[in-house]
PDB file with SEQRES, HELIX, SHEET and CRYST1 records, atoms N, CA, C and O in Angstrom:
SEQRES   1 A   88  UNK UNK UNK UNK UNK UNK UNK UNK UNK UNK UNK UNK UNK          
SEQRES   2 A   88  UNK UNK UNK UNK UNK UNK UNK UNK UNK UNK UNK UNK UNK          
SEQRES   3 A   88  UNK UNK UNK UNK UNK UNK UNK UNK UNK UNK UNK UNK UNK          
SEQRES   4 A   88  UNK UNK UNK UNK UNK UNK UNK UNK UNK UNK UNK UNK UNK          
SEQRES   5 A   88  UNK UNK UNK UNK UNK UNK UNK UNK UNK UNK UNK UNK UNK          
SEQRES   6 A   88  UNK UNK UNK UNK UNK UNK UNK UNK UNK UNK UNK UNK UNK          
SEQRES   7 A   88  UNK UNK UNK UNK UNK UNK UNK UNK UNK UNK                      
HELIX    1 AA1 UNK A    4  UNK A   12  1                                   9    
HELIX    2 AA2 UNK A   21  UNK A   37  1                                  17    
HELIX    3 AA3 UNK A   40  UNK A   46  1                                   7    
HELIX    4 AA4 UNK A   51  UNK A   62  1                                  12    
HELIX    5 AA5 UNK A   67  UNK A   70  1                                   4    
HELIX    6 AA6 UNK A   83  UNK A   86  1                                   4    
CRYST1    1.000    1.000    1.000  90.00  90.00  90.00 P 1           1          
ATOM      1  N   UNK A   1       0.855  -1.167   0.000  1.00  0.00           N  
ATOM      2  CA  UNK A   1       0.000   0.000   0.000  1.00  0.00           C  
ATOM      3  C   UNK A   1       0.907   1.238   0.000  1.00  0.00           C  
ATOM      4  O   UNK A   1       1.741   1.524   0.860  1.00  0.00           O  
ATOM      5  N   UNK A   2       0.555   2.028  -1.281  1.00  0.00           N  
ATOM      6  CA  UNK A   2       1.079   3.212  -0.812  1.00  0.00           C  
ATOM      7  C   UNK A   2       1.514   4.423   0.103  1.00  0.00           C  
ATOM      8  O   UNK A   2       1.101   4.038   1.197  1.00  0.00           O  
ATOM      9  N   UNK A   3       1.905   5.249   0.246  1.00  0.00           N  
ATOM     10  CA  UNK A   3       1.612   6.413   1.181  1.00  0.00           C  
ATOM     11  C   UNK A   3       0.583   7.356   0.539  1.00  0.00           C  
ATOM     12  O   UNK A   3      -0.301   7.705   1.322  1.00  0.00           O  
ATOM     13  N   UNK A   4       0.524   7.695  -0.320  1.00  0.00           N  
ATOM     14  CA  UNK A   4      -0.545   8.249  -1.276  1.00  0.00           C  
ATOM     15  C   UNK A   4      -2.092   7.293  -0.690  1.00  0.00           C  
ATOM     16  O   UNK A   4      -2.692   7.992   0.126  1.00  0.00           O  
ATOM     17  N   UNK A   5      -2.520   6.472  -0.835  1.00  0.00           N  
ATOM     18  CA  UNK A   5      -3.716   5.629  -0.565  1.00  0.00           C  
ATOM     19  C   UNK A   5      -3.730   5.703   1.078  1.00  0.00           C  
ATOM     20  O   UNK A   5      -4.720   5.324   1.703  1.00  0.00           O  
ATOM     21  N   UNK A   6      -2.697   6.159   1.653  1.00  0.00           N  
ATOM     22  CA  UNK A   6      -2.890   5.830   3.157  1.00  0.00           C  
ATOM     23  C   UNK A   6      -3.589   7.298   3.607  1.00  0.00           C  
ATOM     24  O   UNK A   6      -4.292   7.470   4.603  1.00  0.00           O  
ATOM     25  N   UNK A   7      -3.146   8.471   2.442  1.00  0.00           N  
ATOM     26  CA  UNK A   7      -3.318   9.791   3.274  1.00  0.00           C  
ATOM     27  C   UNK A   7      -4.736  10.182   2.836  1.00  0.00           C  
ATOM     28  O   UNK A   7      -5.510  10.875   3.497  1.00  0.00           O  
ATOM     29  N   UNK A   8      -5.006   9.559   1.445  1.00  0.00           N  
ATOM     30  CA  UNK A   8      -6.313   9.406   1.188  1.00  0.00           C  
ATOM     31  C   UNK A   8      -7.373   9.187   2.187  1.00  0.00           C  
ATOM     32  O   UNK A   8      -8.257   9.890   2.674  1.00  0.00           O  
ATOM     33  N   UNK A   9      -6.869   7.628   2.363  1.00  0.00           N  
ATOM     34  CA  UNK A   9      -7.965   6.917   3.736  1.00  0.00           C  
ATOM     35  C   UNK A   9      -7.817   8.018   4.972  1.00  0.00           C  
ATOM     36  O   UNK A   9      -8.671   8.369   5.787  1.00  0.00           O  
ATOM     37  N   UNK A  10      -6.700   8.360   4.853  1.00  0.00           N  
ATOM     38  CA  UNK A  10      -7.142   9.445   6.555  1.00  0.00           C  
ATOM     39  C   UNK A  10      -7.565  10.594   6.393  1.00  0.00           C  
ATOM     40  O   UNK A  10      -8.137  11.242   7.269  1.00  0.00           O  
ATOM     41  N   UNK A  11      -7.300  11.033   5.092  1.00  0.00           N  
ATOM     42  CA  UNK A  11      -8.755  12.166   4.794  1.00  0.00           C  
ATOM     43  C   UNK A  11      -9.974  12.289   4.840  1.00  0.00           C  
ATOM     44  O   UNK A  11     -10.669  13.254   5.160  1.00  0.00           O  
ATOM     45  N   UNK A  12     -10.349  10.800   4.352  1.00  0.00           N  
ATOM     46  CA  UNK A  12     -11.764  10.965   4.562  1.00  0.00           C  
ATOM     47  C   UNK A  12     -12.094  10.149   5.844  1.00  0.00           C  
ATOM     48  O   UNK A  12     -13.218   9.825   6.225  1.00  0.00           O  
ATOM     49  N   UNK A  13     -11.203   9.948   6.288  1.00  0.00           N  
ATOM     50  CA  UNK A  13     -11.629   9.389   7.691  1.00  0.00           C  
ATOM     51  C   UNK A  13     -12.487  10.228   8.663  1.00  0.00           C  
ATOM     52  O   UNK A  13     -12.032  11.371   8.715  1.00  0.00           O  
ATOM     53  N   UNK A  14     -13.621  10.051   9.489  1.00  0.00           N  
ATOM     54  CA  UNK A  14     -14.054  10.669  10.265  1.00  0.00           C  
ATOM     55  C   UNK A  14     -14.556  10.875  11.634  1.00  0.00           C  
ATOM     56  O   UNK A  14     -15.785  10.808  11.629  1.00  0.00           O  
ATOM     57  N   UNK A  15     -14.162  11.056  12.581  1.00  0.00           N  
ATOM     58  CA  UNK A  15     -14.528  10.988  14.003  1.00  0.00           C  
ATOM     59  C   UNK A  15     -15.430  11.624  14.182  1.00  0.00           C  
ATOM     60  O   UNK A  15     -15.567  12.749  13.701  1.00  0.00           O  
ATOM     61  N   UNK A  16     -16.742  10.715  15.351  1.00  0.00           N  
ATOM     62  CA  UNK A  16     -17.947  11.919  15.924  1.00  0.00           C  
ATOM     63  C   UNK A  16     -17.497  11.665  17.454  1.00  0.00           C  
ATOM     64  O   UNK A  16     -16.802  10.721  17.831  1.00  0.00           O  
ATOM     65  N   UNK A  17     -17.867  12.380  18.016  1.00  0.00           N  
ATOM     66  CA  UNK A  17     -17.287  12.968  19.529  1.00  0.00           C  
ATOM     67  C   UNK A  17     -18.623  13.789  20.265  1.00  0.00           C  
ATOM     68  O   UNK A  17     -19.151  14.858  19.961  1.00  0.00           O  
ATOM     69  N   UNK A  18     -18.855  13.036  21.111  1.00  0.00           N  
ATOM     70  CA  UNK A  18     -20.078  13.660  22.289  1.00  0.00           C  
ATOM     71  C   UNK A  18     -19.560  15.134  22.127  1.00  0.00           C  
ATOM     72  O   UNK A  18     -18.387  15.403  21.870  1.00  0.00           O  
ATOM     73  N   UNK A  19     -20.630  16.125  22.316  1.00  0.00           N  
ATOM     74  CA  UNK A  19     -20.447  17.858  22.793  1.00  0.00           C  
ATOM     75  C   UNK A  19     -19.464  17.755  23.992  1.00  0.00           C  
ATOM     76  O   UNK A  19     -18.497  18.517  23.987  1.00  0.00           O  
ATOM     77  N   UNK A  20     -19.592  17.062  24.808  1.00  0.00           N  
ATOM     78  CA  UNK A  20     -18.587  17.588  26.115  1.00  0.00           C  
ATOM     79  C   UNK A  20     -17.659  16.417  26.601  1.00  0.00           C  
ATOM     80  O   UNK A  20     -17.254  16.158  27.734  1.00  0.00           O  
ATOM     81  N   UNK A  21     -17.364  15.545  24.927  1.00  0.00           N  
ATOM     82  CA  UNK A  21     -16.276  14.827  25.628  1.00  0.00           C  
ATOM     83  C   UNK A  21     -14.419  15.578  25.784  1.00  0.00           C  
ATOM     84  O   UNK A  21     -13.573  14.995  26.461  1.00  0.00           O  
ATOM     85  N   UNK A  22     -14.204  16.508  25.251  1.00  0.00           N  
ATOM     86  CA  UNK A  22     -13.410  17.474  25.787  1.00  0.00           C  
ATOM     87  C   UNK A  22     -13.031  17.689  27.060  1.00  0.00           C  
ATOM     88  O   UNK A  22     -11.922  17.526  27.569  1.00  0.00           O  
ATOM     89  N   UNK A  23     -14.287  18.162  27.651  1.00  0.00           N  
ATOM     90  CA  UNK A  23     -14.480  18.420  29.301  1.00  0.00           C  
ATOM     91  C   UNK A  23     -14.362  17.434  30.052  1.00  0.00           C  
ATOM     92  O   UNK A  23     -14.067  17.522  31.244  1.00  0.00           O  
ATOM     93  N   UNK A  24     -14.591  16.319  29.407  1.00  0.00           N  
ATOM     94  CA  UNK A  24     -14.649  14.681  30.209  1.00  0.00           C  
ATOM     95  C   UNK A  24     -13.567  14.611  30.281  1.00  0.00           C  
ATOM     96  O   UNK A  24     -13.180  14.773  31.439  1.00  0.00           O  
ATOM     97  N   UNK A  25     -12.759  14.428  29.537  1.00  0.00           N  
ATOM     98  CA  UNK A  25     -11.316  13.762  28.873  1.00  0.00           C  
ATOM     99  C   UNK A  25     -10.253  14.676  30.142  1.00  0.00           C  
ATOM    100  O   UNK A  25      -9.530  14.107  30.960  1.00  0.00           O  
ATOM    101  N   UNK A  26     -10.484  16.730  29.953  1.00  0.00           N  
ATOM    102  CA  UNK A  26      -9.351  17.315  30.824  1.00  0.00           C  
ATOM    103  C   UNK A  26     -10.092  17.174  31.889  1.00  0.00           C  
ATOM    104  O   UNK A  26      -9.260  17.406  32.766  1.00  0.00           O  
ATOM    105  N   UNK A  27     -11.550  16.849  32.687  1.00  0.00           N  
ATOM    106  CA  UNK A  27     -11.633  16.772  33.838  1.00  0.00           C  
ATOM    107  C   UNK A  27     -10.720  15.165  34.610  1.00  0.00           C  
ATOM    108  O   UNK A  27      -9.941  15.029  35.553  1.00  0.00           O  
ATOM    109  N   UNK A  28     -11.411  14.098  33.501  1.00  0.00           N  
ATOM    110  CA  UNK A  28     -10.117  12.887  34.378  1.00  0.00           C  
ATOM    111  C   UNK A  28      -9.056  13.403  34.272  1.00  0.00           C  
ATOM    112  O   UNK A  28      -8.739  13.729  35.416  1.00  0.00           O  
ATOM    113  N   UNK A  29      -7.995  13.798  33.329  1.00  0.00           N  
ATOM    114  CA  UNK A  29      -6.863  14.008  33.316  1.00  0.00           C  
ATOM    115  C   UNK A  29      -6.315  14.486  34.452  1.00  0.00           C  
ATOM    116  O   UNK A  29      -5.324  14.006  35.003  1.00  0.00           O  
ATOM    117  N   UNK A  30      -7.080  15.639  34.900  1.00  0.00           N  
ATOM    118  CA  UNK A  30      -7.041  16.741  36.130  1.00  0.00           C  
ATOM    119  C   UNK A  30      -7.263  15.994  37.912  1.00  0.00           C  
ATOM    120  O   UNK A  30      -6.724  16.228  38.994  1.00  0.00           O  
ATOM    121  N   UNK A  31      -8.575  14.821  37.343  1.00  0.00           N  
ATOM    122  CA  UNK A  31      -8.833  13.977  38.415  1.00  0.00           C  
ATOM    123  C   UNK A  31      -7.703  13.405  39.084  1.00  0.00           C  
ATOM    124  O   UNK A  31      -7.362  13.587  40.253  1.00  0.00           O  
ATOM    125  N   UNK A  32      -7.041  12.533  38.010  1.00  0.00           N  
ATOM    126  CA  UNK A  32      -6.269  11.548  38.198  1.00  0.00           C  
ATOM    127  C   UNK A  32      -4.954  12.117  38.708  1.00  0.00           C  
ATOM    128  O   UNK A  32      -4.158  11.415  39.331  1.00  0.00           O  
ATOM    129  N   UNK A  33      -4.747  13.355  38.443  1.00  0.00           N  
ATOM    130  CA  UNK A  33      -2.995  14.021  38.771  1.00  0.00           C  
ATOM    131  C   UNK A  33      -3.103  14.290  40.402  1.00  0.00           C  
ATOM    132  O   UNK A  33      -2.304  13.886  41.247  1.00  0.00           O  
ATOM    133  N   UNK A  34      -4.069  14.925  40.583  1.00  0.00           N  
ATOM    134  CA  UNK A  34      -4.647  15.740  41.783  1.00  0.00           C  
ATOM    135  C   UNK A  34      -4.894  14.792  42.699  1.00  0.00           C  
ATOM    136  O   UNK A  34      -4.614  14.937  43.889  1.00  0.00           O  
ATOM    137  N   UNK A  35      -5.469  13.693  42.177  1.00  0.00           N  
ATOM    138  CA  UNK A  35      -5.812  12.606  43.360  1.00  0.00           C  
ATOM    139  C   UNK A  35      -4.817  11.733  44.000  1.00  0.00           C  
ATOM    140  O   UNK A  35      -4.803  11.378  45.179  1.00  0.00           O  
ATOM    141  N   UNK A  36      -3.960  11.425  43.034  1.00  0.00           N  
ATOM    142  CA  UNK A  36      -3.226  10.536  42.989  1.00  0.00           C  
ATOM    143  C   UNK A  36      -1.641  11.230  44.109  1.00  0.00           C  
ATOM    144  O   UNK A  36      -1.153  10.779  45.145  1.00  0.00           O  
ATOM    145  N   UNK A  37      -1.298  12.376  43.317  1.00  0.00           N  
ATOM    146  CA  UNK A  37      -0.360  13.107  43.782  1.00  0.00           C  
ATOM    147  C   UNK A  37      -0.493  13.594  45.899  1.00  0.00           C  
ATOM    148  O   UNK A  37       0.321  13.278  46.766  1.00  0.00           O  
ATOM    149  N   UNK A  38      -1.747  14.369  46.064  1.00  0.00           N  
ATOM    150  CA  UNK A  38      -1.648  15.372  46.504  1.00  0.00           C  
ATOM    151  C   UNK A  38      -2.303  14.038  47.795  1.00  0.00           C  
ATOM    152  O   UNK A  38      -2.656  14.576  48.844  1.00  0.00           O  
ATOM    153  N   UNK A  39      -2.444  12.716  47.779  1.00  0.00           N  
ATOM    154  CA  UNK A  39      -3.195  12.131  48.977  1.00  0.00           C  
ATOM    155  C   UNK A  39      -1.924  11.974  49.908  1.00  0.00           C  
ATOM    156  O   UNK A  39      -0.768  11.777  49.532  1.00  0.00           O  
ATOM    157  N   UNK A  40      -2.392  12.104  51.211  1.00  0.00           N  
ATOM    158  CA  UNK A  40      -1.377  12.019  52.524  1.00  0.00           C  
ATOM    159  C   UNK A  40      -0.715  11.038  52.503  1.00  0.00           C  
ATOM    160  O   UNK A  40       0.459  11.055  52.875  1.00  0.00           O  
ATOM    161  N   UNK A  41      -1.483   9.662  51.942  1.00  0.00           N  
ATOM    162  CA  UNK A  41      -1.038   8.298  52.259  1.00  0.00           C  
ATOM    163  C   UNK A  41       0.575   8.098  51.649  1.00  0.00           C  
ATOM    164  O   UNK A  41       1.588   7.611  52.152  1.00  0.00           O  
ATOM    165  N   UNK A  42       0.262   8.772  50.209  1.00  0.00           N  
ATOM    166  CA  UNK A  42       1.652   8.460  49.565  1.00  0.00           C  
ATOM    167  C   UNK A  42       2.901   9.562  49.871  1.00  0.00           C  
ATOM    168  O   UNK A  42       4.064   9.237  49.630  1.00  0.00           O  
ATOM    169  N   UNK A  43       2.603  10.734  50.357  1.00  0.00           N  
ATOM    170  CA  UNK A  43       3.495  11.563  50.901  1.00  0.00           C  
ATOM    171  C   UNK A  43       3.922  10.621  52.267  1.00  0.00           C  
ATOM    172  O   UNK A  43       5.142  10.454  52.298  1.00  0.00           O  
ATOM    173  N   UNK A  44       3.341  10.097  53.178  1.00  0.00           N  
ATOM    174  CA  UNK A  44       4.051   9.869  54.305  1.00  0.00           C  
ATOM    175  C   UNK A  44       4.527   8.472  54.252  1.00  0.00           C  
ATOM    176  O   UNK A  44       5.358   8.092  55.077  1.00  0.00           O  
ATOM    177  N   UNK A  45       3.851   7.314  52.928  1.00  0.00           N  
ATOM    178  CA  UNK A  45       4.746   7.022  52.777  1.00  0.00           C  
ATOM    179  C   UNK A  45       6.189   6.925  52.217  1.00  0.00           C  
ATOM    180  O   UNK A  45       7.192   6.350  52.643  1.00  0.00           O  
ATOM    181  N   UNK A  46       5.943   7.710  51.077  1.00  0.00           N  
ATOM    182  CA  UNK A  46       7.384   8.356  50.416  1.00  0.00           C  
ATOM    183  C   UNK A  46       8.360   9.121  51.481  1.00  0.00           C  
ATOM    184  O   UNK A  46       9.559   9.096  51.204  1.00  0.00           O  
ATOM    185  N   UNK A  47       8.001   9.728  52.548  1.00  0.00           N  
ATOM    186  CA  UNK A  47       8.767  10.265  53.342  1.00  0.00           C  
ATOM    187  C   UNK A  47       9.143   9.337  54.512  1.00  0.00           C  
ATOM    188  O   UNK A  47       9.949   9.829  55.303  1.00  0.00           O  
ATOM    189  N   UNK A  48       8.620   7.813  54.831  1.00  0.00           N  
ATOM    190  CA  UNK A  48       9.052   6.710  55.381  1.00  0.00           C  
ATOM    191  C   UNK A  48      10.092   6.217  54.931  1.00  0.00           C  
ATOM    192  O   UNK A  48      11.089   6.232  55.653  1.00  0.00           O  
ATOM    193  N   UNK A  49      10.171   5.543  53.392  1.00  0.00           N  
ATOM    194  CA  UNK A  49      11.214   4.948  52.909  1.00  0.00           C  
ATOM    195  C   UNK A  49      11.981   6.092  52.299  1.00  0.00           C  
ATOM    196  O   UNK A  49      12.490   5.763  51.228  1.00  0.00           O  
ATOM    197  N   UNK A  50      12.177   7.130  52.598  1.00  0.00           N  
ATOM    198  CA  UNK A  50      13.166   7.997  52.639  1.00  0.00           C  
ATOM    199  C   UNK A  50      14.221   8.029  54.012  1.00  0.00           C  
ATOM    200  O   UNK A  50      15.442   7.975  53.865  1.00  0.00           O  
ATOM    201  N   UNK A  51      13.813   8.088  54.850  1.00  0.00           N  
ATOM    202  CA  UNK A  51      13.910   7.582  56.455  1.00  0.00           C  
ATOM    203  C   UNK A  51      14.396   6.803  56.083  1.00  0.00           C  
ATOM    204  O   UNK A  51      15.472   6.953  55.504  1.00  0.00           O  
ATOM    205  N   UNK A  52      13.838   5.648  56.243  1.00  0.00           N  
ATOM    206  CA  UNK A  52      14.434   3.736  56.246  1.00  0.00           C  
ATOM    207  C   UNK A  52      15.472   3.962  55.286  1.00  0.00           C  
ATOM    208  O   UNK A  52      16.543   3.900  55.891  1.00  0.00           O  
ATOM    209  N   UNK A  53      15.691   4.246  53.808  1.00  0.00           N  
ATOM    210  CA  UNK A  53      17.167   4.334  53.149  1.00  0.00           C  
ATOM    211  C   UNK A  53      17.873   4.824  54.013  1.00  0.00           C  
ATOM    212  O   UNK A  53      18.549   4.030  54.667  1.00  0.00           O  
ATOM    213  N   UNK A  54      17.980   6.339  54.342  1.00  0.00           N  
ATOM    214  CA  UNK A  54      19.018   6.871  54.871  1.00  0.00           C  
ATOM    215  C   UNK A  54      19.633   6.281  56.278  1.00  0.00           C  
ATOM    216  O   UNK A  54      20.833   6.186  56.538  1.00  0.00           O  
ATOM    217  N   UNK A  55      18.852   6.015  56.881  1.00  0.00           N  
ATOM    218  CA  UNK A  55      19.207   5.118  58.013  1.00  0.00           C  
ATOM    219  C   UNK A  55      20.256   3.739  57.462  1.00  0.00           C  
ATOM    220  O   UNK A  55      21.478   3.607  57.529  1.00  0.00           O  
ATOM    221  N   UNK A  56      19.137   2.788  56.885  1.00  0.00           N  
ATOM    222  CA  UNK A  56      20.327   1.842  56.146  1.00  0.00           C  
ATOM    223  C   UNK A  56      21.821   2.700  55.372  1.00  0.00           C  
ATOM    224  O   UNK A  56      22.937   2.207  55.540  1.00  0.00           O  
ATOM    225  N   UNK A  57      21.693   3.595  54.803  1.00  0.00           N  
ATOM    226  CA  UNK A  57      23.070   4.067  54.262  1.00  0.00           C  
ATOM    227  C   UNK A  57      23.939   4.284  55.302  1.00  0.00           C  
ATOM    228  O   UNK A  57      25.069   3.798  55.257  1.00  0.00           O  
ATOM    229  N   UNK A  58      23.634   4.834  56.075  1.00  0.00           N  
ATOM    230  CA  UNK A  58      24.013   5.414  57.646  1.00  0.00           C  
ATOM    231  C   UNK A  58      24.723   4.056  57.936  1.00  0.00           C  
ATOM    232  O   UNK A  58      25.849   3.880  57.471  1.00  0.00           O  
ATOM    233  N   UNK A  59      24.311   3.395  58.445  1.00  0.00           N  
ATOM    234  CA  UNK A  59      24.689   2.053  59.136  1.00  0.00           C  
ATOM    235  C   UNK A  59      25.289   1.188  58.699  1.00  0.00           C  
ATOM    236  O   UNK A  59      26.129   0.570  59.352  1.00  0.00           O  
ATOM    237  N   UNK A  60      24.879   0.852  57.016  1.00  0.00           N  
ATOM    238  CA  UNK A  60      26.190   0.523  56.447  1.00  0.00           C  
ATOM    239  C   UNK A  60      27.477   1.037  56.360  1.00  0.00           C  
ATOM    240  O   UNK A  60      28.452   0.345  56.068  1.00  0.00           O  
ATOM    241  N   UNK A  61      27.522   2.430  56.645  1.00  0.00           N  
ATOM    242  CA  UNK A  61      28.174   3.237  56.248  1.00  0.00           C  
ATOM    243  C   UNK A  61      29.628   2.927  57.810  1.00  0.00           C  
ATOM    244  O   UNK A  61      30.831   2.666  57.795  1.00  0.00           O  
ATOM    245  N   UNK A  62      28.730   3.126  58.773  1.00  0.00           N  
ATOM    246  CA  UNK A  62      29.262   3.548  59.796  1.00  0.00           C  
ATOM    247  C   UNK A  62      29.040   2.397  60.952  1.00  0.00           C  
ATOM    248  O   UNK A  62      29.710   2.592  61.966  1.00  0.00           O  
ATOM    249  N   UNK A  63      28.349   1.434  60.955  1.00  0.00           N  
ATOM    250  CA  UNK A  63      28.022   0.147  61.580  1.00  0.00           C  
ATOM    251  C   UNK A  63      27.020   0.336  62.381  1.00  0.00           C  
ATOM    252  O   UNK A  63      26.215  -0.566  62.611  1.00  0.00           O  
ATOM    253  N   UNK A  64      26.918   1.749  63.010  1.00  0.00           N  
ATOM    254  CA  UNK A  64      26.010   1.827  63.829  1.00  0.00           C  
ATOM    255  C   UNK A  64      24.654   3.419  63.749  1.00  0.00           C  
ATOM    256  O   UNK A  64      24.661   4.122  62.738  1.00  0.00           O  
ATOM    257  N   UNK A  65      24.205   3.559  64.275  1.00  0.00           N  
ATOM    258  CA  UNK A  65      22.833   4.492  63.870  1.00  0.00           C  
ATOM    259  C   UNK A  65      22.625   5.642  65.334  1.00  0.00           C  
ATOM    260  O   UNK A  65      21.721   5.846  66.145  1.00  0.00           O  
ATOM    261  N   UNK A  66      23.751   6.094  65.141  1.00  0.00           N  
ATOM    262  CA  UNK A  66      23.681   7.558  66.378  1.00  0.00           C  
ATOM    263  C   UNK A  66      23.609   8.550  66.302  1.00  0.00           C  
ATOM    264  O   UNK A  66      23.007   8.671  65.235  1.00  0.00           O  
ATOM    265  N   UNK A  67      23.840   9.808  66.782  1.00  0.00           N  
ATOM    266  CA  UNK A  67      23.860  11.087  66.223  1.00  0.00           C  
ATOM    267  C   UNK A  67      24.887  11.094  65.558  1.00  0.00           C  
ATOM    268  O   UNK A  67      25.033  11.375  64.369  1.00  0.00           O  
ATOM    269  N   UNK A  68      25.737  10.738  66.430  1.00  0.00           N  
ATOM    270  CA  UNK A  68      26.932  11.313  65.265  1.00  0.00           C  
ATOM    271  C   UNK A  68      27.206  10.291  64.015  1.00  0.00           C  
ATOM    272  O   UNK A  68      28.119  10.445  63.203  1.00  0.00           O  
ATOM    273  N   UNK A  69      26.524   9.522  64.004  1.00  0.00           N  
ATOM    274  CA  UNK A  69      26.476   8.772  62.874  1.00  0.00           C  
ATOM    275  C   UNK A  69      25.953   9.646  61.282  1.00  0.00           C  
ATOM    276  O   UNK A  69      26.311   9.900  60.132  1.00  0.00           O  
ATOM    277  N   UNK A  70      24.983   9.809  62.166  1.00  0.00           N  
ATOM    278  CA  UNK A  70      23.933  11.026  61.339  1.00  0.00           C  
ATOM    279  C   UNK A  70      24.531  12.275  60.880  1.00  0.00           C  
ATOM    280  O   UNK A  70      24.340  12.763  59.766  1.00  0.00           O  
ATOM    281  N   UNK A  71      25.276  12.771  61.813  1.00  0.00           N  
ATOM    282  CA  UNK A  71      25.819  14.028  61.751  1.00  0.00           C  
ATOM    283  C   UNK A  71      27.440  13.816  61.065  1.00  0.00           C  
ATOM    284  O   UNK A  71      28.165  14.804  60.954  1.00  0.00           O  
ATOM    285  N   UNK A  72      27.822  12.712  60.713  1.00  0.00           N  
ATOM    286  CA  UNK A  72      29.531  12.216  60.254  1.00  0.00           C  
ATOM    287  C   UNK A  72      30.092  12.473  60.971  1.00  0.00           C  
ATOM    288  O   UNK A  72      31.238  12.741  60.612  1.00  0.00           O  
ATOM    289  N   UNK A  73      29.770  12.620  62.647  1.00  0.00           N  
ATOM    290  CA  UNK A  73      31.339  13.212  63.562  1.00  0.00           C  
ATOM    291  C   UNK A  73      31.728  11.682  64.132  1.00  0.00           C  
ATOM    292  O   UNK A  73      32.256  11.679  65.244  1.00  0.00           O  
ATOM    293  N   UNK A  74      31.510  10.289  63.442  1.00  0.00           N  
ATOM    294  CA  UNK A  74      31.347   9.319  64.309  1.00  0.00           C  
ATOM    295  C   UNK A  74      32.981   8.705  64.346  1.00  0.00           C  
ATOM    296  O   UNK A  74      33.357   7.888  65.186  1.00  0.00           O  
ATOM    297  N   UNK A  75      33.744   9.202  63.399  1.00  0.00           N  
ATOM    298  CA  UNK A  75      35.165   9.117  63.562  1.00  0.00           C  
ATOM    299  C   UNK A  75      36.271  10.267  64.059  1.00  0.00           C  
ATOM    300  O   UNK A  75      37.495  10.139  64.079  1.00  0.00           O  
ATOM    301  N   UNK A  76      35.246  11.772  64.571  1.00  0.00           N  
ATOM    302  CA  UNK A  76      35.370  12.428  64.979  1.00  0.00           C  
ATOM    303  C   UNK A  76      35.685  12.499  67.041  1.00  0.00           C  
ATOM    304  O   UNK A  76      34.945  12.241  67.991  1.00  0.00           O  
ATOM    305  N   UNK A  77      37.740  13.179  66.901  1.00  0.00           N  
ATOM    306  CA  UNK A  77      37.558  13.045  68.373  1.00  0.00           C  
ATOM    307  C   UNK A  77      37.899  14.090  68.361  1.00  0.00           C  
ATOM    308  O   UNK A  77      38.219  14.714  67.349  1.00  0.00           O  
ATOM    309  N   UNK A  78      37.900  14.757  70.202  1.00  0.00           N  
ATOM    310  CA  UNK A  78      38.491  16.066  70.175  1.00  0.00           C  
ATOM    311  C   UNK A  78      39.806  16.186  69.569  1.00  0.00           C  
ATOM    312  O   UNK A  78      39.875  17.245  68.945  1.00  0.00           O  
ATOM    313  N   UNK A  79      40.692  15.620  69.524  1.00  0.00           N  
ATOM    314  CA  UNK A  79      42.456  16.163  69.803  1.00  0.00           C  
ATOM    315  C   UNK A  79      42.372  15.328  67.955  1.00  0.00           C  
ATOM    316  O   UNK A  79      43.197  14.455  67.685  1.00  0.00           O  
ATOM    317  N   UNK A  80      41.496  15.685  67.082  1.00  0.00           N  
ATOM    318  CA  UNK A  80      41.343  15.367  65.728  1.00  0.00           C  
ATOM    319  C   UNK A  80      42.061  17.054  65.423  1.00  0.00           C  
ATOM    320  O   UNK A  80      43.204  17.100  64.969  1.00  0.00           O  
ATOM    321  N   UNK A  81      41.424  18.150  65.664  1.00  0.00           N  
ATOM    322  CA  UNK A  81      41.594  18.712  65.094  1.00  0.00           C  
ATOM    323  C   UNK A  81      42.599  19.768  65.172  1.00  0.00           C  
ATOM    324  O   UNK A  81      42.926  20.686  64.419  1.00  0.00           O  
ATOM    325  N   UNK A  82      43.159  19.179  66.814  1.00  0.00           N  
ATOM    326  CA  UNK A  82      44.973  19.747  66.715  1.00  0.00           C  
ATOM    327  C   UNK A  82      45.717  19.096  66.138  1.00  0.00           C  
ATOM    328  O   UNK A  82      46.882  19.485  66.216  1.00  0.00           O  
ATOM    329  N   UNK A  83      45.479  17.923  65.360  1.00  0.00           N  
ATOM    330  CA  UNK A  83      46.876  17.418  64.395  1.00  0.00           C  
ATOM    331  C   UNK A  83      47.259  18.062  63.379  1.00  0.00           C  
ATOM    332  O   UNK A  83      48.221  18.039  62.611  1.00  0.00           O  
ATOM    333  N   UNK A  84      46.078  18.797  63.553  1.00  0.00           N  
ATOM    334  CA  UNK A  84      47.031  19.957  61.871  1.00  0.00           C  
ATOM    335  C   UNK A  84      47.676  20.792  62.766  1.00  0.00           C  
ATOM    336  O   UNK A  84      48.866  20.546  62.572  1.00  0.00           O  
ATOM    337  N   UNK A  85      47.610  21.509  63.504  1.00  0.00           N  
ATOM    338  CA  UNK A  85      48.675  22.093  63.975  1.00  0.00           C  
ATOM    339  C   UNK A  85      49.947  21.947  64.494  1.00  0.00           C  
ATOM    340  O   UNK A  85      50.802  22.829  64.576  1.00  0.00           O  
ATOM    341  N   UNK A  86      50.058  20.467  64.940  1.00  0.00           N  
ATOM    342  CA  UNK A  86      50.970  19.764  65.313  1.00  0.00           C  
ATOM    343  C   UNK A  86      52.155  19.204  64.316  1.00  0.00           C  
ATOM    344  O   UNK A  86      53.372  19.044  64.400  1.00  0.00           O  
ATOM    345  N   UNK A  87      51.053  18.977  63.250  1.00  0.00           N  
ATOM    346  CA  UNK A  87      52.021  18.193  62.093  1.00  0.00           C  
ATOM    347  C   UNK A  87      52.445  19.476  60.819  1.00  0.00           C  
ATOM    348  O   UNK A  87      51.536  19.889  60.099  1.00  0.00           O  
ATOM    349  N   UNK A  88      53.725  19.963  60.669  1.00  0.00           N  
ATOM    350  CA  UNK A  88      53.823  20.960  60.029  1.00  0.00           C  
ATOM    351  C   UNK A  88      54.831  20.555  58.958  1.00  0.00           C  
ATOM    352  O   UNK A  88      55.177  21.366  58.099  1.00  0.00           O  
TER     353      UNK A  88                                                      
END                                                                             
């Protein structure tokens, strides 16, 4: 089949369409973003396993799950940060 015979057929091709399927079509569209997005359930759980990763990274990271784990001071001692002055 040609391309010529194909553009034919979609010329005279013709769609009928309800008066307000327009309005149907962007109201789900609108439904589905809004509903889906903006419900509590999936924010708090998305902000759970955000938690639970970082924790696991943490702990792999560092063996254990403390503040200063959290904060990177967990290989941090005082007399860390007179060795630069010491060592010249």
């Amino acid at each position: 089949m040609s391309i010529h015979k194909l553009e034919n057929q979609l010329k005279r091709q013709q769609y009928t369409f309800s008066e307000d399927f327009a309005v149907a079509v962007l109201k789900s569209i609108q439904w589905e973003k809004t509903h889906i997005l903006l419900q509590p359930k999936w924010l708090f759980l998305g902000l759970a396993a955000s938690v639970v990763l970082c924790m696991i990274s943490v702990y792999m990271q560092n063996g254990n799950l403390s503040v200063e784990s959290f904060l990177g001071l967990s290989d941090y001692t005082e007399m860390t940060g007179y060795y630069g002055y010491v060592q010249l």
